[in-house]
N, C-alpha and C positions, 0 to 999 in steps of 0.2 A: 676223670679218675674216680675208683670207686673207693666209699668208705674206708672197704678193710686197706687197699692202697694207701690209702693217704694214713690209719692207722699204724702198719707198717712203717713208712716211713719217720713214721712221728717217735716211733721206738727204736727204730735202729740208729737214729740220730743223737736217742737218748743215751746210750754205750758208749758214742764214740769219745774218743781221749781228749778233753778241754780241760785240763789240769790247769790250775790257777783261773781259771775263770768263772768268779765267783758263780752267776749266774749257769752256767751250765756243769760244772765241775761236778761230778759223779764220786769222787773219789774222795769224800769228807764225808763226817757225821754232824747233817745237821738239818732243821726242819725243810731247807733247798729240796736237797736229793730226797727227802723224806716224804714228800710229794709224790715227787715225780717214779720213786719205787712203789709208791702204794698206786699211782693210777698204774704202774707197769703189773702190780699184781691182779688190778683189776680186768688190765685184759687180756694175763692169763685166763682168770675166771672165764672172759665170754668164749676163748678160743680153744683153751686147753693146750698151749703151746710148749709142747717141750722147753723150748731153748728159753721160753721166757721164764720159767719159774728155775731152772738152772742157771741161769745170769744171775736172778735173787739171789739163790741159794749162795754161788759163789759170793758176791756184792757184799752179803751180811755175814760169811764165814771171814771173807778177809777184813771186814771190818770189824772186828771183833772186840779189839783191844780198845776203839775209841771209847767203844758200849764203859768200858771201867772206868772212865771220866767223873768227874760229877754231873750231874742230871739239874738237868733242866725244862722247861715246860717245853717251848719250844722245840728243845730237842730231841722229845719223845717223838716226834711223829716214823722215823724211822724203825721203830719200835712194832709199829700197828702189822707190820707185815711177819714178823715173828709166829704169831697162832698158826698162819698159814702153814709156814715157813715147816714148822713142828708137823702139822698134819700131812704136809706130804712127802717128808722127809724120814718123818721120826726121829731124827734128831733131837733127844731130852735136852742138848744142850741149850734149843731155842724157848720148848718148855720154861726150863729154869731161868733163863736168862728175861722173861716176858713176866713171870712171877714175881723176880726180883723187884722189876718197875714198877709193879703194879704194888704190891707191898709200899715202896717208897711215894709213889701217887696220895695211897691212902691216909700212911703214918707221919709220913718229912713233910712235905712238898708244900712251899709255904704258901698261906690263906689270906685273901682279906675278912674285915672283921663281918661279912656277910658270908664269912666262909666259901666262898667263890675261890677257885684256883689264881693266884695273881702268876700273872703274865712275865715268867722270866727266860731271857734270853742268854745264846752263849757270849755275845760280845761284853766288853765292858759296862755294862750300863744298868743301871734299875727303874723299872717300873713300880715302885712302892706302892702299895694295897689300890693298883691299877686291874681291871679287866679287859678284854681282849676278845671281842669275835673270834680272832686265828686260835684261841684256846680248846676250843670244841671239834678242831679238826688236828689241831697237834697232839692232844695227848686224850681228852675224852673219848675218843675213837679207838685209841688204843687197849683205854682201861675197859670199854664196852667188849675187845673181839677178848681179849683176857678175861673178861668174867665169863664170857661163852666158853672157853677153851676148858677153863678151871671147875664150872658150872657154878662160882660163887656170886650168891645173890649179894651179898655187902657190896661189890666192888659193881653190880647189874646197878642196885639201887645207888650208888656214888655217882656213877655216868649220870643214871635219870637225875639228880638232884643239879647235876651240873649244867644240865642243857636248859633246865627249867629257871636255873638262876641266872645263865646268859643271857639268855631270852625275854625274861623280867627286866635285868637290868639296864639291856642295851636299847629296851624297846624304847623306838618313837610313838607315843598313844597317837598323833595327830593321823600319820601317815602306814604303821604297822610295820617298818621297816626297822631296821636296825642300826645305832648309831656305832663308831667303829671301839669306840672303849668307852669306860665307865673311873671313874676318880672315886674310891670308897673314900678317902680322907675329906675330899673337898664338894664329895655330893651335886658332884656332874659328870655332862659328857665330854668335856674339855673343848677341843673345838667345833665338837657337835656335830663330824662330817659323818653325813651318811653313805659312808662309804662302800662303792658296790662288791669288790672282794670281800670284805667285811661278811657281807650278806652273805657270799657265799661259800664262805664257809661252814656254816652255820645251814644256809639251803641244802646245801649237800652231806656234811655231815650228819645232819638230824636220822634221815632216813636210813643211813649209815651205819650208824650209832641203833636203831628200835631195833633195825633185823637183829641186830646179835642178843639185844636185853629183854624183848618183848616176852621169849618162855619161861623169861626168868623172876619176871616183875611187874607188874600193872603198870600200865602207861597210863598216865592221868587225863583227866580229858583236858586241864589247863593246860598240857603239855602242849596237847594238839591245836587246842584250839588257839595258844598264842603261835604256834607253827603256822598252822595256816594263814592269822592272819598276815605273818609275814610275808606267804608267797603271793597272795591276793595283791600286799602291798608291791614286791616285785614285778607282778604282772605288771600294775598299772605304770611300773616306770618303762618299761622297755619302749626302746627309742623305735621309730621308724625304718629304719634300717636292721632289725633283728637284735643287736646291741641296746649293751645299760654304758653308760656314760660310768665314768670314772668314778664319780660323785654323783648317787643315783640323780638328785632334786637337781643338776646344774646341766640341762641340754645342752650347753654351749660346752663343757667339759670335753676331752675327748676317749673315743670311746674306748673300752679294756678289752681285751679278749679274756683271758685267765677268769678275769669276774663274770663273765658270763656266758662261760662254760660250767664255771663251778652251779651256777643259779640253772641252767636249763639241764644240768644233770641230775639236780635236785628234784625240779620238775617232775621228771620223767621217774626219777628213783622212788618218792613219796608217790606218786600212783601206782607203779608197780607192785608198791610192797600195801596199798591199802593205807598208806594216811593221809591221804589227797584225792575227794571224789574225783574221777576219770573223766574230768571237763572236760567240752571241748578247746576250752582256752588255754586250758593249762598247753595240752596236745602241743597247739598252734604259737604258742610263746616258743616251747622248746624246739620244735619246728625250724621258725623263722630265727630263732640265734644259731642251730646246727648250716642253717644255710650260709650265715653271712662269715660263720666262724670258719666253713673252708675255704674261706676268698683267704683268709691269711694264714693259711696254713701253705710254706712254700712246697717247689718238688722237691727240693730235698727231706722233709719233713720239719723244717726250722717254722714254731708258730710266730708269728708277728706280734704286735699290737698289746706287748704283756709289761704292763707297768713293772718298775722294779721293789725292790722291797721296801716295806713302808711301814712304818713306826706311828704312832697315833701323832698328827701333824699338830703344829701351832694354830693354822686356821686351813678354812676346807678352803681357799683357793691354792694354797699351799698344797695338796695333792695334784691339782692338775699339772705343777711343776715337774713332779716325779717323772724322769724318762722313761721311755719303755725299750728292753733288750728283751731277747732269747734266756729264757729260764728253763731249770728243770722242772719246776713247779706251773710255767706258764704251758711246758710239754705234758706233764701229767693232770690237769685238769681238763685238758683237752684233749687226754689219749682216752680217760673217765668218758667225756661224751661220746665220744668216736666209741666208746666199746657198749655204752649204752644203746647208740643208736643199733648197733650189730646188733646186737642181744635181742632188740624188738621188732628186727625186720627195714628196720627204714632201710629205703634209699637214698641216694648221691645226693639229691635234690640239685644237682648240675646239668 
């Protein structure tokens, strides 16, 4: 089967009606579908597909009234498709409606005391002056395609300052990877798992996040250089079989797909766009995960092997626990690689 096949598939499975199922459930406002709509915008981008930016279009018209909820970090990610959304609609509504959050981003949205965005969700629970990998692809992504839209450098420079303090905080000095949260109050990483979605959210969002800020604002070279070394450190974990294990450091873990899709779409995204010399390694990491990642992609387009949601755990054996189901999140970072491979030419590698 080829690429855009199994792409295809990957998307029309995304549409289909699985109301109440948390995991696949299209039909709620929350960083779930908020995924799985931004990889579906993404492969609008490489195809130009009618029907797919008109599924958006509807998708976010009739969702409309969630948007007037209160805001949350997490639940911005649905959000990032809006600039779009605006641009090839013309719909001011999305306009305004993308201003709104970005406004509330910069002025509301509560900080810890290093000023870093703290991680809040829509479920009952608080993260108190907590950080979060998953913050950089939930809402800094958003605030980035928004200051491109807006052309405002304040909210250009707010993203950079936020990817820089991720980065910072979450780093492992030993290994260059990324631990999956940070404790401001208690000046750790709580259980310290270095956890591979984690990374990639963060691998993929980076390069994500420069295209839309980079005319608008000097990128630092710390920026970069703690960037890369995270992917240098990613490289060196990828397992034998194409895959990062769940818990990068734990080979016996078993392996993620969603995480490392997000990680070799990064790859491939920071070379494209010039923040990642055009190794041959890098090449061949992303390569060898697009391979192994269509062994679990079914024919219907349902991807396999996608942990379910996860919250910064008590201790890193405690992630391997986590089951893995069908997500809209575990569809759209795998529709992201699938559209990336298009984009560059690959093949099936089948």
């Amino acid at each position: 089967m080829s690429l855009k096949q199994h792409a295809e598939n990957v998307w029309n499975e995304m549409k289909r009606d699985y109301a109440g199922n948390w995991g696949m459930d299209i039909h709620k406002w929350d960083w779930v579908p908020g995924v799985g709509v931004i990889g579906l915008l993404d492969y609008y981008e490489t195809t130009g597909d009618p029907a797919i930016i008109g599924f958006l279009t509807a998708w976010a018209t009739r969702n409309k009234r969630a948007t007037e909820a209160g805001l949350v970090i997490n639940a911005i990610a649905p959000f990032a498709i809006f600039p779009a959304l605006y641009q090839v609609s013309g719909d001011n509504g999305f306009k305004e409606e993308a201003a709104r959050v970005a406004k509330w981003l910069m002025e509301e949205a509560p900080r810890t005391r290093e000023q870093a965005f703290e991680h809040t969700v829509t479920e009952n629970v608080e993260f108190s002056e907590q950080v979060w990998a998953d913050t950089v692809f939930m809402a800094v992504l958003f605030l980035a395609r928004t200051a491109s839209l807006l052309e405002n450098e304040a909210y250009a420079q707010e993203a950079h300052k936020q990817m820089l303090l991720h980065l910072t905080l979450l780093e492992d000095r030993e290994s260059g990877v990324l631990f999956h949260g940070w404790n401001c109050s208690t000046a750790d990483h709580m259980s310290a798992a270095r956890w591979t979605r984690a990374n990639a959210w963060i691998a993929a969002g980076v390069p994500m996040i420069l295209k839309e800020i980079a005319p608008l604002v000097q990128v630092s070279e710390e920026l970069l250089a703690r960037y890369r070394r995270l992917m240098d450190g990613l490289v060196r974990f990828q397992r034998e079989d194409g895959l990062w294990s769940t818990v990068l450091d734990q080979p016996d873990f078993y392996r993620e797909v969603s995480g490392s899709a997000g990680i070799a779409y990064g790859l491939w995204k920071a070379v494209d766009g010039g923040w990642l010399l055009p190794e041959q390694r890098y090449e061949t990491a992303a390569r060898r995960a697009l391979k192994a990642i269509i062994s679990y992609i079914g024919e219907d387009g349902i991807v396999a092997g996608v942990s379910g949601g996860t919250p910064v755990m008590e201790s890193v054996e405690a992630y391997n626990a986590i089951p893995t189901y069908p997500t809209l999140y575990g569809q759209g970072l795998v529709l992201m690689l699938l559209s990336e491979a298009l984009w560059r030419g690959e093949s099936s590698h089948e």
